[in-house]
C-alpha positions as CSV (number, residue, x, y, z in Angstrom):
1,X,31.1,58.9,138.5
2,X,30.3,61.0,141.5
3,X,29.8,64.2,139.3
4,X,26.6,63.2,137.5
5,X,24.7,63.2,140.9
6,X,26.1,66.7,141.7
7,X,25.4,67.8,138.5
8,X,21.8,67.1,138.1
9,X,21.1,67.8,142.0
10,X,22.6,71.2,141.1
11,X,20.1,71.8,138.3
12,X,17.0,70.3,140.2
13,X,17.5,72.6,144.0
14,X,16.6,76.3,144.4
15,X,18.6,77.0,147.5
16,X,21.6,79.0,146.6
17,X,23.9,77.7,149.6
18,X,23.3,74.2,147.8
19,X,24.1,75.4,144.4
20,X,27.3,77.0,146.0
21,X,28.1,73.6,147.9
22,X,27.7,72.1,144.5
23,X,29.8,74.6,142.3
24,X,32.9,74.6,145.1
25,X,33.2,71.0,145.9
26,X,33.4,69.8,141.9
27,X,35.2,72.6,141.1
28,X,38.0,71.2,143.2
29,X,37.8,67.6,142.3
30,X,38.3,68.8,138.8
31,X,41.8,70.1,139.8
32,X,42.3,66.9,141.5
33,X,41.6,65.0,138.2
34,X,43.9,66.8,136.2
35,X,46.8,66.1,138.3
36,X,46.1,62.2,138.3
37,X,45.0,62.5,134.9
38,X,49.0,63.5,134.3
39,X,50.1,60.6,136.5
40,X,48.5,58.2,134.9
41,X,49.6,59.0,130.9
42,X,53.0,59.9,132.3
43,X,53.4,56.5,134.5
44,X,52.2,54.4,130.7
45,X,54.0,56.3,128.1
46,X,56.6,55.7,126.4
47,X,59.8,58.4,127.7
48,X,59.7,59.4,124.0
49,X,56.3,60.6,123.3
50,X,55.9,61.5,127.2
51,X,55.4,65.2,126.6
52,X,53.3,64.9,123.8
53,X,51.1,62.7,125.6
54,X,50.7,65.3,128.3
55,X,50.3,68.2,125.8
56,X,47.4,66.2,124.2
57,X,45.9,66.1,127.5
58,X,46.3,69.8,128.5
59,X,44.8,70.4,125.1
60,X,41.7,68.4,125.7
61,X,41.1,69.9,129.3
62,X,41.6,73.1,128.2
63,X,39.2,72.6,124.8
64,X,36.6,71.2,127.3
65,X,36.4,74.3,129.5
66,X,36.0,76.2,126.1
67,X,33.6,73.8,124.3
68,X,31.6,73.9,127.5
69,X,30.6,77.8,127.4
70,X,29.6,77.5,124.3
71,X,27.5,75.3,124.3
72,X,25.9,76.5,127.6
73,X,25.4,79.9,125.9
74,X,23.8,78.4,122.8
75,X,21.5,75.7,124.8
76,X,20.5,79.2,127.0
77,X,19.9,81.2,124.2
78,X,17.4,78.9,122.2
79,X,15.7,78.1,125.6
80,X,12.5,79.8,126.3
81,X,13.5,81.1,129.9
82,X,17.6,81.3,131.0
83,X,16.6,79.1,134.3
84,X,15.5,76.8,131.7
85,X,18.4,77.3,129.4
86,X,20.7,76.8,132.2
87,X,18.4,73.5,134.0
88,X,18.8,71.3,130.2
89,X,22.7,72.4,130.0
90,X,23.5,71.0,133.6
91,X,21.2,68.1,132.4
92,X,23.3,67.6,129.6
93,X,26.6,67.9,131.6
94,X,25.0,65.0,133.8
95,X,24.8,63.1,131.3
96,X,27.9,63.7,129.5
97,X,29.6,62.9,132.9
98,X,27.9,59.9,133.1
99,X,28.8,58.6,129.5
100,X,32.1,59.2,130.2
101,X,32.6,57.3,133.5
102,X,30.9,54.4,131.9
103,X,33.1,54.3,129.0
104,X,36.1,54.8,131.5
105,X,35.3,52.0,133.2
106,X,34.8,50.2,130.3
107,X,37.9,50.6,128.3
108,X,40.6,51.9,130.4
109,X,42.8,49.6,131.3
110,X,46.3,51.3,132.2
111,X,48.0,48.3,133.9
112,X,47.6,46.6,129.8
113,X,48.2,50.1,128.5
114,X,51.6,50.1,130.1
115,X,52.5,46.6,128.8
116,X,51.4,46.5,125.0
117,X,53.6,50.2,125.2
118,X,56.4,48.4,126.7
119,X,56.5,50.7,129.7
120,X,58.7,49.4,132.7
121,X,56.6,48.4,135.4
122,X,57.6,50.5,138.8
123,X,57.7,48.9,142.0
124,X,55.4,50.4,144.6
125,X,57.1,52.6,147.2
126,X,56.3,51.1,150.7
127,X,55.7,53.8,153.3
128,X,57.1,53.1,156.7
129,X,54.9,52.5,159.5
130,X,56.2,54.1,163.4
């Protein structure tokens, strides 16, 4: 949920070094996410439907990055200014983000995932201490 805060500070500041803080740092965490994003459907599928599970989920990371330009070019377009274009589409990414990390918190539930699935539960790896 930390995105919709960058998001919407990123449409509100005029300071470029900001908006560059803001573009890098996100842009980052997003690469992070898609790795444990994979993790986390590969630890609760099913060994059978495994790669299908993680195609689905390349699909919809990749149809996101698409879906997003256009939608930014159209909201841009019909605006009367492109700062003003641009201000309403990070507005609406803010609070798409936000949307999204409520409903995650709302309805994922991955330990139950794994058990109605009848994925084998994996003990924890303990990491020595020195």
């Amino acid at each position: 949920m930390c995105g919709r805060p960058v998001i919407a500070t990123f449409a509100g500041v005029d300071a470029v070094a900001v908006k560059i803080a803001l573009t890098v740092g996100p842009t980052a965490v997003t690469n992070v996410i898609l790795t444990m994003s994979q993790t986390a459907v590969a630890r609760i599928a099913p060994p059978g439907q495994r790669g299908v599970a993680l195609g689905a989920l390349a699909f919809v990371h990749a149809l996101a990055g698409i879906l997003s330009l256009l939608v930014t070019g159209r909201m841009v377009d019909a605006a009367s200014s492109v700062p003003t274009g641009y201000h309403s589409a990070y507005l609406l990414m803010a609070a798409l983000v936000a949307a999204a990390g409520v409903l995650a918190v709302c309805f994922l539930r991955p330990e139950k995932d794994a058990v109605r699935l009848g994925v084998p539960e994996t003990p924890a790896v303990a990491i020595p201490v020195h």
